[in-house]
Steps between C-alpha positions, in 0.01 A plus 500: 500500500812711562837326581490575873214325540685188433753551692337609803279155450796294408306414176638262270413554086622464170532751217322518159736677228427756255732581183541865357720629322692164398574453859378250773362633847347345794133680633694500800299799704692759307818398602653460131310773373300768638148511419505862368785410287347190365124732447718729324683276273096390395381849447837544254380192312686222639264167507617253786410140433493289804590142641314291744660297783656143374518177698888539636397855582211335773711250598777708620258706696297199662791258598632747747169483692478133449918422650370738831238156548194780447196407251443725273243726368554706165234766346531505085421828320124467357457211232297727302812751379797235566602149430780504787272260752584240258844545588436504840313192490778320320776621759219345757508145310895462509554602849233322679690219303802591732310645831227266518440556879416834412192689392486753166230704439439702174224711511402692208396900622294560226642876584791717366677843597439623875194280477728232508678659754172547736435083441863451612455748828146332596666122466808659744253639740374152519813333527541710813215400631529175523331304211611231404693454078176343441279745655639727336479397171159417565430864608683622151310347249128552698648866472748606235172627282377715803824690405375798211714631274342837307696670251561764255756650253554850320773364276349219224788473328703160711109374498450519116858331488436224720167434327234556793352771347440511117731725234135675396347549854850575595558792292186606528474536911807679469387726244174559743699495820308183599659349836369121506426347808564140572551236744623156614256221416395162709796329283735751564484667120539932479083543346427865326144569653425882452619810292501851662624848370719647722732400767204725743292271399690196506660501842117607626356117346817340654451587832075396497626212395645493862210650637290193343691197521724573797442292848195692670571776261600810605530382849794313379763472759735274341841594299495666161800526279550688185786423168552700221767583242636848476216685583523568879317815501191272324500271739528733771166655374386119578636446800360828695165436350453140650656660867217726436221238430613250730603631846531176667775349278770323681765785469567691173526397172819387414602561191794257287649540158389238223774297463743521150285119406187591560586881387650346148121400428326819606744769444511832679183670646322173658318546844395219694278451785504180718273422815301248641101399403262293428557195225619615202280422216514447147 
């Protein structure tokens, strides 16, 4: 989600870090570095390792909430690409050692990017309506894997890397112009499922993929947001298709950047659709 959106919600969060270059930066919204900078830097041959979110680092965010005298609910980054609810769990442990009249939920999103970001606006919108902490994370975890995440990249290269995709089918699909298409699992893990020629051809599959799983289809009248990394005009191409297929969406598509963590592991030229369905399924 883009920085205004947490400050116009007063949202609390914590960064991850990436390092390029020999230098340390926060994936703080694009503050320290601008995305097109950073997707730059990547298509010159710079390769960006990243750091998840330690125990001190949780802390510090949480015991704010907890000195106000409010409970606390926290949504983790999927389980499936990142160890960092393990961290959050510990920073849960030692303060409910030191606030034990208050409640500290961790709830794993088994979701990433602006599909994260659509988990986090849903669990607001019930916050504002009234539910309870509890209700609430109830309500998450009987839907987190409604939430779909579809996906494709032009650009192999930060895949191959990062060891999703395989050096041989790797060099191959680039040498073929073969755009994979994947999505989130039930567990929260980034699955390969089909191979296409073409980003035509490609962005066509994506968006039946809507037309399949999404909630009564292409009736669908709730929100759909879009990510991708240095390819605007790509996911553009996207976005007007779905405003085409689905005319009852709940305004239009919005459209983020991948952030520099997430963006460190799929390079430049990811798209990403997000919207809500039926169950996910293995």
């Amino acid at each position: 989600m883009p920085a205004a959106y947490f400050e116009e919600k007063n949202l609390p969060f914590v960064c991850f870090h990436f390092r390029m270059d020999g230098v340390e930066y926060p994936d703080d919204l694009g503050k320290s570095m601008a995305f097109d900078e950073f997707y730059k830097r990547i298509s010159a041959g710079s390769e960006p390792t990243t750091a998840q979110v330690n125990t001190q680092q949780y802390m510090e965010l949480f015991e704010p909430v907890l000195k106000e005298g409010k409970d606390l609910l926290h949504l983790t980054l999927s389980s499936g690409i990142s160890g960092s609810i393990n961290s959050a769990n510990m920073a849960k442990i030692q303060l409910e050692e030191k606030y034990p009249e208050r409640k500290i939920f961790i709830v794993d999103s088994l979701s990433a990017s602006s599909g994260y970001g659509m988990l986090v606006d849903a669990a607001l919108e019930n916050q504002e309506k009234g539910f309870s902490i509890e209700e609430n994370v109830k309500w998450i975890e009987e839907n987190r894997n409604r939430l779909h995440h579809w996906f494709f990249s032009t650009d192999l290269t930060s895949f191959i890397r990062g060891g999703r995709i395989s050096k041989v089918s790797g060099f191959v699909g680039q040498a073929l112009n073969i755009c994979p298409l994947m999505n989130v699992n039930t567990e929260g893990k980034l699955i390969p499922r089909n191979k296409y020629r073409g980003k035509k051809q490609v962005i066509r599959e994506m968006v039946k993929r809507m037309e399949e799983h999404a909630q009564n289809q292409t009736q669908y009248s709730g929100k759909c947001m879009m990510s991708c990394s240095a390819c605007e005009e790509d996911a553009r191409k996207v976005a007007d298709l779905v405003e085409e297929k689905f005319p009852k969406l709940n305004g239009k598509v919005q459209i983020n950047s991948i952030g520099t963590v997430i963006g460190s592991h799929t390079g430049p030229g990811t798209v990403a659709l997000f919207f809500w369905g039926d169950e996910r399924t293995e």
